[in-house]
N, C-alpha and C positions, 0 to 999 in steps of 0.2 A: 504493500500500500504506500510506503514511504514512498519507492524508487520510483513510483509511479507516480507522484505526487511531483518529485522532482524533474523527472524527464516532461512532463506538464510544463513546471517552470522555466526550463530550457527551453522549448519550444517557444515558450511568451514570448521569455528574452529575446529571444532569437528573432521572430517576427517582428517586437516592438521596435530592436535595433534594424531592421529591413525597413518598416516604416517613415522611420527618421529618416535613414539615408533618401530614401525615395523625396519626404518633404523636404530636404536641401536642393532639391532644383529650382523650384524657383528664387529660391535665395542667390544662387549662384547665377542666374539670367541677371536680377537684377544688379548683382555687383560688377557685371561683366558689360553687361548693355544697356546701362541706363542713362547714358548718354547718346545712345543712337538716336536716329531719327525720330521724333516718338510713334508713329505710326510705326516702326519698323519693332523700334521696342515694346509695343504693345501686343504685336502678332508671334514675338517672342515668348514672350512672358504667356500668351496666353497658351501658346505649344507646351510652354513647360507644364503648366497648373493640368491639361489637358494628361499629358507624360505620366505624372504624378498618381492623377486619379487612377487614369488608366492601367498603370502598375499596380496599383494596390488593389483593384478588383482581380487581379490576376494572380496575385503570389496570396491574396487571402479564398482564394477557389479553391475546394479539392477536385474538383472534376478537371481543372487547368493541369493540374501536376500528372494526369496520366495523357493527358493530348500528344497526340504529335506533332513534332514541330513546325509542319506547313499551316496545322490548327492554331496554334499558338502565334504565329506570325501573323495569322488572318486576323485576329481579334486586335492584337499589338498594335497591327497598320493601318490594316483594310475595313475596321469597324466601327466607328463612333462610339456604339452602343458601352454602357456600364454594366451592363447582367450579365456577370462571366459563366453566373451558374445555369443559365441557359442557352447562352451560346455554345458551350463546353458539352449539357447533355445531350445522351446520346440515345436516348429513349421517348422521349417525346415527341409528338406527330407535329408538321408544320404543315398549315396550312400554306397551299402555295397560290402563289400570287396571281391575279384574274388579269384579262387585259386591260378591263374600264382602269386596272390602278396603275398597270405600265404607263398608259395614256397620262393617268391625272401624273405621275410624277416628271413628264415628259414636260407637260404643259407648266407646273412649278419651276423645271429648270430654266426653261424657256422666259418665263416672265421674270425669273430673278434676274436672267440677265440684260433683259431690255431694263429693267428697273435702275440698276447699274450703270449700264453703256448710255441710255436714253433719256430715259427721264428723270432718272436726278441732274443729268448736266442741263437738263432746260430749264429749270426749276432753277437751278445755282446762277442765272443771272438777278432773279428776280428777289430771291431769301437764299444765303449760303446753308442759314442752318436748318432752313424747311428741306432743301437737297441734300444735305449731311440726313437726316432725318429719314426722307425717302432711301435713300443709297446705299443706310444700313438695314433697312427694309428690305432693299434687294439682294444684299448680301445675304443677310440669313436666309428668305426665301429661295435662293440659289440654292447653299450649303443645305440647312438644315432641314428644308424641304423638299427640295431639289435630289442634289447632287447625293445626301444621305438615304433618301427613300430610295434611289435607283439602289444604292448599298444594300438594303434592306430586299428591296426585291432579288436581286441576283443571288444572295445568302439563303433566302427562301427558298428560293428556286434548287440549290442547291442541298435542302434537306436539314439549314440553319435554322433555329430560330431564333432571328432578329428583326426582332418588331422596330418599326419604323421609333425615329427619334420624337419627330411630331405626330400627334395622334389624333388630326383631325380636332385643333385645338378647336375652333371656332363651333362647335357643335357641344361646347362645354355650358351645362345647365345650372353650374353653380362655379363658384371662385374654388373650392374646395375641388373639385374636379378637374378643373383648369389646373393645378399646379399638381394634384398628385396624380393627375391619368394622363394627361394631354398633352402638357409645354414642356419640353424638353426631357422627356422621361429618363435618360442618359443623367445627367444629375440629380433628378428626384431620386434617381439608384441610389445614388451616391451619398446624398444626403440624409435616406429612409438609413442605408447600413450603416453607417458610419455616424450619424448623429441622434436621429431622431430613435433608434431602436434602442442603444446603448443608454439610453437618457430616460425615455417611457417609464419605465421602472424605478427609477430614481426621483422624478420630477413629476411625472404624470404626464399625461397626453397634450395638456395645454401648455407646462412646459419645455416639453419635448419639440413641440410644435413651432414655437418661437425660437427655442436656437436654432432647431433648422433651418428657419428661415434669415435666421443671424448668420448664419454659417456662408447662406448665399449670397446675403448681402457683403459680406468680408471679401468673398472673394470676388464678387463683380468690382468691390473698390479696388481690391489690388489690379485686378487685370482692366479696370475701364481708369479710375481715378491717380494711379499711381505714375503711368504713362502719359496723364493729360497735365500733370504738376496743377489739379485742381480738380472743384466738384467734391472734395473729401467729403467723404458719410455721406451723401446724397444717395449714391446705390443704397446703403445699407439703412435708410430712413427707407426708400423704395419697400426694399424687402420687408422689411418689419410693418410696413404700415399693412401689403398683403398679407403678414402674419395674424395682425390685428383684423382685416378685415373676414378670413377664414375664421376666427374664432367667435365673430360676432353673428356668423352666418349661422352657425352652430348652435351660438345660446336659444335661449327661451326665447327670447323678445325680434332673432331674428327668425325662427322656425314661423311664430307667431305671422311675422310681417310674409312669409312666403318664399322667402329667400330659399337657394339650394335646390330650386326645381323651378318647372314653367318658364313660363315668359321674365316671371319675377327675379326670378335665378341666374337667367342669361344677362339680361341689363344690368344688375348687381355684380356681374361677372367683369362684364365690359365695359364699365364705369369705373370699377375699382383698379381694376389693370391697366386701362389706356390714359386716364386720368391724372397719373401722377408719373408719368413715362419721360418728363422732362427734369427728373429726380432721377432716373437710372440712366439715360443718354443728355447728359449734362449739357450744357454750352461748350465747357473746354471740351470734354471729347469729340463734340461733335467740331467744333472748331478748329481744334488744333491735331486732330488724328485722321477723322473720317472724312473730312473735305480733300485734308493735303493727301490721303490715300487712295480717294477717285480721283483725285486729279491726275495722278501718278497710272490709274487703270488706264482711263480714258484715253492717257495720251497714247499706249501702246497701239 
């Protein structure tokens, strides 16, 4: 029982000291590149935080340590996704993928990038930061809609199961659904394992609930606010204020009002989210990162 007890502890150690090292990348981007360009430094720094996560769903998977290593490369490079432990299984059925949703993610790549190429430059004579605004819209809709869902299909297709990153956000019937089904489900992973489960227990569910979304706020300031030398806490008031508005959806008094279903639930959705959105894409990022980096697209 002892030795058992110990080789336990050697294990922790072992993983905790893995974890570390893993969390020193981005420390070491920003000691090394934080004078670069900031747009330059920002798409750094976000590859690192990106690396990071990435690694740690990986070496904390058991199903990763029997992979092969063309499986293990595919998740490393070729996958957005944060759910090591279902990319990795090998027993569960995957639905594969229809054509209506080749098409829709065909049509998402396609408008990310006229959004991009098009129409944020025409917009950028009339408001810089309305086209910084639009531009990053077209970015994610490329990437995260885009260029990620074709990921997700071809993995399908393959016998993977990697569910798309975005999950048909806009058909979210409540804020609470919005951030734990739909937007960006790759960090909602990350943040359920790593913050919000380990917490639950300790804190409770409404505590829990709040540093995760502390958690996302921290890190959209290091990788939006740190690169723009402004905007500080803005991300991180963002997040906490959808922490705040998830828990009020929840109480009595917002069940009462209807919130979290219906019509009532979508508008509450898309009020709380779009509303305070120039809290999370700052003025300086959007001035001093995303402008000078379509400019930089465009001119290719």
């Amino acid at each position: 029982m002892t030795m058992m007890t110990q080789k336990q502890i050697t294990t922790w150690e072992q993983r905790a000291f893995t974890r570390l090292r893993l969390l020193a990348l981005p420390g070491v981007v920003v000691l090394l590149f934080s004078e670069q360009t900031p747009w330059v430094f920002m798409c750094l720094l976000a590859i690192s935080v990106y690396l990071t996560l990435k690694l740690l769903t990986f070496v904390d998977c058991r199903e990763a340590r029997n992979a092969s290593p063309m499986r293990s490369m595919g998740y490393l490079l070729l996958w957005p996704g944060m759910d090591a432990g279902a990319f990795f299984a090998s027993t569960k059925e995957v639905d594969l993928p229809r054509k209506s949703e080749w098409a829709l993610a065909l049509i998402e790549t396609t408008l990310g990038v006229l959004t991009v190429t098009v129409f944020a430059p025409l917009v950028f004579v009339y408001d810089p930061y309305l086209a910084g605004m639009i531009g990053f819209a077209g970015i994610v809709l490329l990437l995260h809609f885009g260029l990620f869902h074709v990921l997700s299909l071809l993995w399908r297709r393959a016998g993977v199961d990697a569910r798309p990153i975005m999950n048909a956000p806009l058909l979210a019937s409540s804020l609470g659904e919005f951030w734990g089904r739909r937007w960006n489900v790759a960090f909602r992973d990350v943040t359920h394992a790593y913050v919000f489960r380990p917490l639950v227990r300790r804190i409770g569910a409404t505590g829990a609930t709040m540093a995760a979304f502390l958690a996302s706020g921290l890190v959209h300031d290091l990788v939006i606010s740190l690169p723009a030398r402004g905007g500080w806490g803005l991300p991180t008031l963002y997040f906490l204020g959808q922490g705040c508005g998830v828990l009020f959806e929840r109480s009595r008094l917002g069940k009462w009002i209807g919130l979290g279903r219906g019509i009532a639930g979508r508008l509450y959705c898309g009020v709380v989210t779009v509303a305070a959105i120039p809290l999370l894409f700052h003025e300086p990022f959007i001035g001093r990162i995303i402008d000078p980096m379509l400019t930089v697209i465009t001119s290719l």
